[in-house]
Backbone as numpy.savetxt, mean C-alpha at the origin, in Angstrom:
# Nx Ny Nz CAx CAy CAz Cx Cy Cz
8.00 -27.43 -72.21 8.94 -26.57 -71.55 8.33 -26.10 -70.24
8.98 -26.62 -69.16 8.45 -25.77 -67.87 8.93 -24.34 -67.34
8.15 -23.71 -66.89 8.95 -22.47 -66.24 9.14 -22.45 -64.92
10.44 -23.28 -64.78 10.36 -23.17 -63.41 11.63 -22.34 -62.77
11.61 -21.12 -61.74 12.63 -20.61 -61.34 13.48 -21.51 -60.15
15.07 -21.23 -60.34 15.35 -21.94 -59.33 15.43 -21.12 -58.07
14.76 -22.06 -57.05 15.16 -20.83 -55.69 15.95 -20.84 -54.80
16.99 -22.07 -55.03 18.18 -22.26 -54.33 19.28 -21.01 -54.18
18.89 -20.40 -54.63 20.27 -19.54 -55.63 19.73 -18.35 -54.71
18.09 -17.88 -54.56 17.64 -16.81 -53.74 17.22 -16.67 -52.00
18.15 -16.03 -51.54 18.55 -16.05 -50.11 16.89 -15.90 -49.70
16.96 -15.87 -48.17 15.89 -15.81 -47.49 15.23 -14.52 -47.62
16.25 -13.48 -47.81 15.90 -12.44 -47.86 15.31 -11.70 -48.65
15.57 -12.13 -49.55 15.13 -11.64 -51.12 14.20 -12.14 -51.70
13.75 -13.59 -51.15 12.44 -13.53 -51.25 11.20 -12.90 -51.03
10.27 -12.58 -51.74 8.79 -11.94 -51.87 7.74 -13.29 -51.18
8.12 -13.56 -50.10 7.05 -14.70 -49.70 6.17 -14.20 -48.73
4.99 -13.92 -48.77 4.04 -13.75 -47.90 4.10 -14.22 -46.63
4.08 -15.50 -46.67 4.23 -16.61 -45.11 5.61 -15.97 -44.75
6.18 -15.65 -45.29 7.93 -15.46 -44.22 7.43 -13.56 -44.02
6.89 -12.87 -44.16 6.96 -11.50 -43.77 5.88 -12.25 -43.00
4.97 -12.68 -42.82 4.22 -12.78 -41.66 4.79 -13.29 -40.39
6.03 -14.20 -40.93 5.84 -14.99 -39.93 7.12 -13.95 -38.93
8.02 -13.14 -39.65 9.15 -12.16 -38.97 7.72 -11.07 -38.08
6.67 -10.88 -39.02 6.15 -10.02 -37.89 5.69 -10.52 -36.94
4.98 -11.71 -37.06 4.94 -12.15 -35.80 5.68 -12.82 -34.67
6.79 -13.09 -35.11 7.88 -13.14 -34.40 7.93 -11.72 -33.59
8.39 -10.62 -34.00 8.99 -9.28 -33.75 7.57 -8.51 -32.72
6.36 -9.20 -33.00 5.64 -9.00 -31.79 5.47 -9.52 -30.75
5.22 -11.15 -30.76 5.90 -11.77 -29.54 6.87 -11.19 -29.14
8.06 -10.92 -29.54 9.32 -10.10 -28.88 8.70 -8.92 -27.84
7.78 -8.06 -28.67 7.90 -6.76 -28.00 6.75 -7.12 -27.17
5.77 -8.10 -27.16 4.78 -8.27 -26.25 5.42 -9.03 -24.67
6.56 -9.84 -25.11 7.06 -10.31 -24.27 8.13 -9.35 -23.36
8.89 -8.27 -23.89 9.12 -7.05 -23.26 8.39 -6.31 -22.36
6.97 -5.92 -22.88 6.44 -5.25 -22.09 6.14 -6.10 -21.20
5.74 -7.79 -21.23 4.57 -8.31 -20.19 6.10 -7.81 -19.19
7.53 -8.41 -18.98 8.38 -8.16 -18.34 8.41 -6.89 -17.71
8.50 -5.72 -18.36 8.57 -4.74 -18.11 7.49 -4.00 -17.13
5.84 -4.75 -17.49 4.62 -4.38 -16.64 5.03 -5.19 -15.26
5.38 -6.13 -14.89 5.35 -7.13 -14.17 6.26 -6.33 -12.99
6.97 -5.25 -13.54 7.96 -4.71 -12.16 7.31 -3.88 -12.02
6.24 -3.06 -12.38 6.05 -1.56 -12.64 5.21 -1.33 -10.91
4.08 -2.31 -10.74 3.59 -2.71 -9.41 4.20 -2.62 -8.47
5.41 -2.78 -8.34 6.45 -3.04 -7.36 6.83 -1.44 -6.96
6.89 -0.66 -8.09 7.53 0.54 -7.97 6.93 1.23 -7.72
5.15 0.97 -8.05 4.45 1.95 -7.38 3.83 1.74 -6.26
3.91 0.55 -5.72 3.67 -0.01 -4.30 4.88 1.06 -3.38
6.05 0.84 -4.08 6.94 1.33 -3.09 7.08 3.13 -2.94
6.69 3.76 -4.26 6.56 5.27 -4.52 4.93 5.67 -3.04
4.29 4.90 -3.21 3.03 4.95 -2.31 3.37 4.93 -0.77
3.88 3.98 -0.63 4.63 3.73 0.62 5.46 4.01 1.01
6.35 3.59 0.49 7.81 4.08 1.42 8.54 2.36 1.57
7.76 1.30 0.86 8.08 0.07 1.09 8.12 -1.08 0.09
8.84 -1.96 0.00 9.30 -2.79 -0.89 8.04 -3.95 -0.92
7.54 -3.77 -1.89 6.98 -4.94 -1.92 7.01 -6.28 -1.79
6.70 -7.34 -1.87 7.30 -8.09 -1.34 5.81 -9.31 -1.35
6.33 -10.60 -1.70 5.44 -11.41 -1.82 5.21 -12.48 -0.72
6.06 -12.01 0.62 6.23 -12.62 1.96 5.05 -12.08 2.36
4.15 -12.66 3.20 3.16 -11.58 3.99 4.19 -11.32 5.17
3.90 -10.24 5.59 4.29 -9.18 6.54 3.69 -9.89 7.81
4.73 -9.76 8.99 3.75 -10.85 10.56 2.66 -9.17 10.59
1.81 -10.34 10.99 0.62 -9.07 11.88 0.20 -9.07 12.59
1.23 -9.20 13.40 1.43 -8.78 15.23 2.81 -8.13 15.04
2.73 -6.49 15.20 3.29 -5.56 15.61 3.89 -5.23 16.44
5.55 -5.39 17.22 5.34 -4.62 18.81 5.65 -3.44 18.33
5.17 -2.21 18.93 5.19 -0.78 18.78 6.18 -0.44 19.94
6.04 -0.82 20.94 6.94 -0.26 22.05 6.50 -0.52 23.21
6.29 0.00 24.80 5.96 -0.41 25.66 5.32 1.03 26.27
4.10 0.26 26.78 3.12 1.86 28.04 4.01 3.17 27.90
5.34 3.08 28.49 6.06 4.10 28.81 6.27 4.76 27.65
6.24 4.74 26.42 7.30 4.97 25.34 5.69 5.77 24.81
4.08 6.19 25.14 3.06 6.77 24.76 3.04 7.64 26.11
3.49 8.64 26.40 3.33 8.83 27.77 2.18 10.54 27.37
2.81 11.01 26.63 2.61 12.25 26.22 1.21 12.24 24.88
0.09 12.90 25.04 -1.16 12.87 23.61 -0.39 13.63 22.47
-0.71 12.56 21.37 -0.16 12.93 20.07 0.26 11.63 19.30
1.01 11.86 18.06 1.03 11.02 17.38 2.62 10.44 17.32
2.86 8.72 17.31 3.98 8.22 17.56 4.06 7.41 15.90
5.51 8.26 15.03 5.67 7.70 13.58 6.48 6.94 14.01
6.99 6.06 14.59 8.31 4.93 14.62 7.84 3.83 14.05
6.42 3.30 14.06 5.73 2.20 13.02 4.98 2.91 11.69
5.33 3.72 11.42 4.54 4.11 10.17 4.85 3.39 8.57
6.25 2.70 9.09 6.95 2.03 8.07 6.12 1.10 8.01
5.41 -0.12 9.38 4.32 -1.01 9.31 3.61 -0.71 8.79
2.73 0.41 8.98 1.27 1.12 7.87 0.74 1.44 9.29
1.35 1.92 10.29 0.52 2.30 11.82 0.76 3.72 12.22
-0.10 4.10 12.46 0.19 5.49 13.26 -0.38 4.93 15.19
0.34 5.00 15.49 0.48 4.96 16.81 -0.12 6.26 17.70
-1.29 6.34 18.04 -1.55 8.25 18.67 -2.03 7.79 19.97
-1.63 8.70 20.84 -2.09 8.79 22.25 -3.38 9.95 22.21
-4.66 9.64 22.64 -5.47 10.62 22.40 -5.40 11.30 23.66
-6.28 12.62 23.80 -6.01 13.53 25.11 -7.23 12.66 25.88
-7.62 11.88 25.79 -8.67 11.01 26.65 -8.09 9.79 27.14
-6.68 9.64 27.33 -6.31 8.88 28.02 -5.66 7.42 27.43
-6.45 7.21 25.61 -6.07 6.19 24.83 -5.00 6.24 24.27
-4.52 5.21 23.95 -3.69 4.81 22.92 -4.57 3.91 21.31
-4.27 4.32 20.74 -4.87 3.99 18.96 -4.15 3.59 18.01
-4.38 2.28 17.41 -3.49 2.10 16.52 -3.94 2.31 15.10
-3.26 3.35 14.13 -4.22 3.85 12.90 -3.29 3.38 12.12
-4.41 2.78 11.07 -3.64 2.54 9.72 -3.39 3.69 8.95
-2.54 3.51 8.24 -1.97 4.64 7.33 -2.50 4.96 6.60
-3.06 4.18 5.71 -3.73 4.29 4.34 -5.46 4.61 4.30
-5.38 5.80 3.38 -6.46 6.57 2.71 -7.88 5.11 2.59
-8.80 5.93 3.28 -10.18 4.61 2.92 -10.78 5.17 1.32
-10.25 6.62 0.56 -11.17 6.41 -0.54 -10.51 6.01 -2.13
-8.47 5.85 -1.39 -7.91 5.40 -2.54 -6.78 4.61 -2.18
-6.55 3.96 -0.94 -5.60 3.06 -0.61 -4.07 3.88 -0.37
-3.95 4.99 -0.58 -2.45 6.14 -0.69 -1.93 6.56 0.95
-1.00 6.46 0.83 -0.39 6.13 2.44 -0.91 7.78 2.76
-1.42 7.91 3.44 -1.44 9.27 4.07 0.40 9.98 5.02
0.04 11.09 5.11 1.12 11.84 5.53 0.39 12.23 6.99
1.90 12.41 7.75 1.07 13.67 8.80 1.81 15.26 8.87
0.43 16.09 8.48 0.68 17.42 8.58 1.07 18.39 9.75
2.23 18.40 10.44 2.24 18.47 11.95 2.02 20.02 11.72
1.79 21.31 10.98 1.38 22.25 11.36 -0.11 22.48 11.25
-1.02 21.65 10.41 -2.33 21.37 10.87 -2.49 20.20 11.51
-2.06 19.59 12.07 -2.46 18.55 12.88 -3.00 17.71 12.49
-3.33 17.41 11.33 -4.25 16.41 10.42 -3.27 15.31 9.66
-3.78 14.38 8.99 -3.81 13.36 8.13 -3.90 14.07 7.13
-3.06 13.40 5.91 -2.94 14.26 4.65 -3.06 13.09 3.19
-4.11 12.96 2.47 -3.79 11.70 1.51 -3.22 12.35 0.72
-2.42 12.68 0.10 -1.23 12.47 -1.21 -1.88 12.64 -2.47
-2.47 11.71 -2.63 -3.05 11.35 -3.89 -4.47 12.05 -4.31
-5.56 12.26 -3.26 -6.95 12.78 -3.07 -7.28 13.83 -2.69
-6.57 14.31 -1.26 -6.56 15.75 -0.83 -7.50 15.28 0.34
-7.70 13.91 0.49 -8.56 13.81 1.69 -8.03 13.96 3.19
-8.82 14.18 4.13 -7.74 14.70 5.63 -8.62 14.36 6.37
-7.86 13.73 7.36 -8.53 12.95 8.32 -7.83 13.71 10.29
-8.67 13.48 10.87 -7.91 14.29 12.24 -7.21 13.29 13.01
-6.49 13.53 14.06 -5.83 12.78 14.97 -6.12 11.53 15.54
-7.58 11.24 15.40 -7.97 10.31 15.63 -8.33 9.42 14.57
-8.20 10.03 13.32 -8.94 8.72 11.61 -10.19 9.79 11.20
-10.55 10.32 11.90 -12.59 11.08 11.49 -11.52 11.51 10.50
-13.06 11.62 9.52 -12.80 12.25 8.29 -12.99 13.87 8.21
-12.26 14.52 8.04 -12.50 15.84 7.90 -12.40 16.75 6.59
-12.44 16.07 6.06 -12.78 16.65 4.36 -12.11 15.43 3.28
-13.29 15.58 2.57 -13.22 14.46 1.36 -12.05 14.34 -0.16
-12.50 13.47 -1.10 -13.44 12.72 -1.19 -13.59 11.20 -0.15
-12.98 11.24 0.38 -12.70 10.34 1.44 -14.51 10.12 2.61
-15.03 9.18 2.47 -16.02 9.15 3.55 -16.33 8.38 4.85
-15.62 7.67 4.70 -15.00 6.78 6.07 -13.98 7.19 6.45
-13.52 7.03 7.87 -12.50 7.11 8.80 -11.44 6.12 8.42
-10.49 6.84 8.70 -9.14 5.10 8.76 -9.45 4.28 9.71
-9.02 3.02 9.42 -9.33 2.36 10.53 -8.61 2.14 11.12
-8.58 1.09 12.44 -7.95 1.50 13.45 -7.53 -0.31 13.60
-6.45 -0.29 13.93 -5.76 -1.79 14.33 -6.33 -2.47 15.53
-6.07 -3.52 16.26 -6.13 -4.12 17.60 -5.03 -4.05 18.17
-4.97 -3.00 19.37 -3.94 -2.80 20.25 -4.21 -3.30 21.55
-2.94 -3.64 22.40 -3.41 -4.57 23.66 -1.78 -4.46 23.79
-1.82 -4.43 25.47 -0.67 -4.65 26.30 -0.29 -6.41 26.42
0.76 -6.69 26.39 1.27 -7.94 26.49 2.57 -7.98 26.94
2.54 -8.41 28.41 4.31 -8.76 28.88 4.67 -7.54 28.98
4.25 -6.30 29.29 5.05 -5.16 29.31 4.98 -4.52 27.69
4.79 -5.23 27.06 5.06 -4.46 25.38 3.61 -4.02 24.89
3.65 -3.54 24.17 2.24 -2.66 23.16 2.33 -3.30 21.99
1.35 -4.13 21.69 1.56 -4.73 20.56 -0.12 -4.60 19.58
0.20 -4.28 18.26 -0.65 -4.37 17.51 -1.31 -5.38 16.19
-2.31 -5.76 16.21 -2.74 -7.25 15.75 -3.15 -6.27 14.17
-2.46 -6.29 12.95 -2.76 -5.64 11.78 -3.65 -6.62 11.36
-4.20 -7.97 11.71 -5.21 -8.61 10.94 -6.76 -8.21 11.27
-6.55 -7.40 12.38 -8.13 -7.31 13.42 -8.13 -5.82 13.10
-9.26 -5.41 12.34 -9.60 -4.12 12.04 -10.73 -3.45 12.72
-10.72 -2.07 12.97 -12.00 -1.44 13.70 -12.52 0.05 13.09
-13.86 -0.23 12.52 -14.56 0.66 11.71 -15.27 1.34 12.05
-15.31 2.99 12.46 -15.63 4.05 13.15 -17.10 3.82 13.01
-17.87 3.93 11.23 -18.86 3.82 10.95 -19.88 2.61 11.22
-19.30 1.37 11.60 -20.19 0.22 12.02 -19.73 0.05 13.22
-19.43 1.03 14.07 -19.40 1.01 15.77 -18.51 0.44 16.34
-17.02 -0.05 15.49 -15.97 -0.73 15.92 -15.01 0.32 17.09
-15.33 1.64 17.17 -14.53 2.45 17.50 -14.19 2.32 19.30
-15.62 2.15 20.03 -15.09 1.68 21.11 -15.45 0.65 21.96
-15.34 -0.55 20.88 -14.82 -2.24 20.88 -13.77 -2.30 21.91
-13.26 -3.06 22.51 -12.66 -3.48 23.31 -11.30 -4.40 22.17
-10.35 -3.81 22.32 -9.36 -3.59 21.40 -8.89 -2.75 20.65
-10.17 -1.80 19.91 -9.94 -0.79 19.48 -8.70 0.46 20.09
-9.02 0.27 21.01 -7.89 1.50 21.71 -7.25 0.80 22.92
-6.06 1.27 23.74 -5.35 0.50 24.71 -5.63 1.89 25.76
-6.26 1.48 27.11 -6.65 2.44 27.81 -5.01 2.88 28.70
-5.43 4.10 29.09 -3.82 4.29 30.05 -4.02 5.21 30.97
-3.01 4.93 32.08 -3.05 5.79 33.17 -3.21 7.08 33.10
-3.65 8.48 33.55 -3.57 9.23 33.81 -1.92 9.82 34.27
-0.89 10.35 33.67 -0.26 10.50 33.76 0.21 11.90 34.51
């Protein structure tokens, strides 16, 4: 006499099979692992753009800038119409024009500008930098750096691939700043 049960008769469900509860859980984690990888995969995007002010984007960005033309820096101070690029545009009281990157050297966070202290403001660190990039209180220990600016055809244009670093003597390189008339 054999004892054999029939299992035609017992649904999938109602079976007590080891291999099939393993295999629903591992199903049901792939699921949720595959959710999150989806779900991580945008999250970058949103905080690229919460940081910035800008869409990320897997195009590189041209990096040659026009900012505007001689005339349009006439006055010392700071010009936001490229800040959307990552540039602060400042006319110094020495006659330059400067092209500053936006972003914090001790955490990458777009800096602000504080127009009733006159400073650079990081967001994220509390670091502050002055009108020109110097660092004026930390944790921040380098200066922002500064783009390659140069007149061309009448326009002001800035080269975002050519960088200039206060601390290894890039500051007054020939590019570093765009010299200007005495107005």
């Amino acid at each position: 006499m054999t004892d054999e049960t029939p299992t035609s008769s017992v649904s999938f469900w109602q079976r007590d099979d080891r291999r099939q509860v393993l295999l629903l859980f591992c199903f049901g984690a792939a699921l949720i692992a595959a959710t999150a990888g989806l779900y991580s995969a945008s999250l970058p995007n949103s905080w690229y753009r919460n940081l910035t002010g800008q869409q990320l984007s897997l195009e590189e960005p041209p990096s040659i800038v026009r900012v505007g033309r001689p005339a349009d820096f006439t006055a010392a101070g700071i010009y936001q119409d490229s800040k959307g690029d990552g540039i602060w545009v400042v006319r110094l009281p020495e006659n330059k024009v400067v092209a500053v990157h936006t972003f914090c050297t001790h955490d990458g966070c777009a800096t602000s500008w504080v127009t009733e202290d006159r400073q650079y403001g990081c967001p994220c660190c509390g670091s502050r930098y002055e009108i020109d990039g110097t660092v004026l209180s930390g944790p921040a220990k380098t200066a922002l750096e500064r783009f390659k600016i140069y007149n061309h055809d009448g326009s002001v244009l800035v080269n975002r691939s050519e960088t200039f670093q206060r601390e290894s003597g890039g500051w007054p390189m020939s590019g570093a700043f765009l010299p200007m008339d005495n107005d």
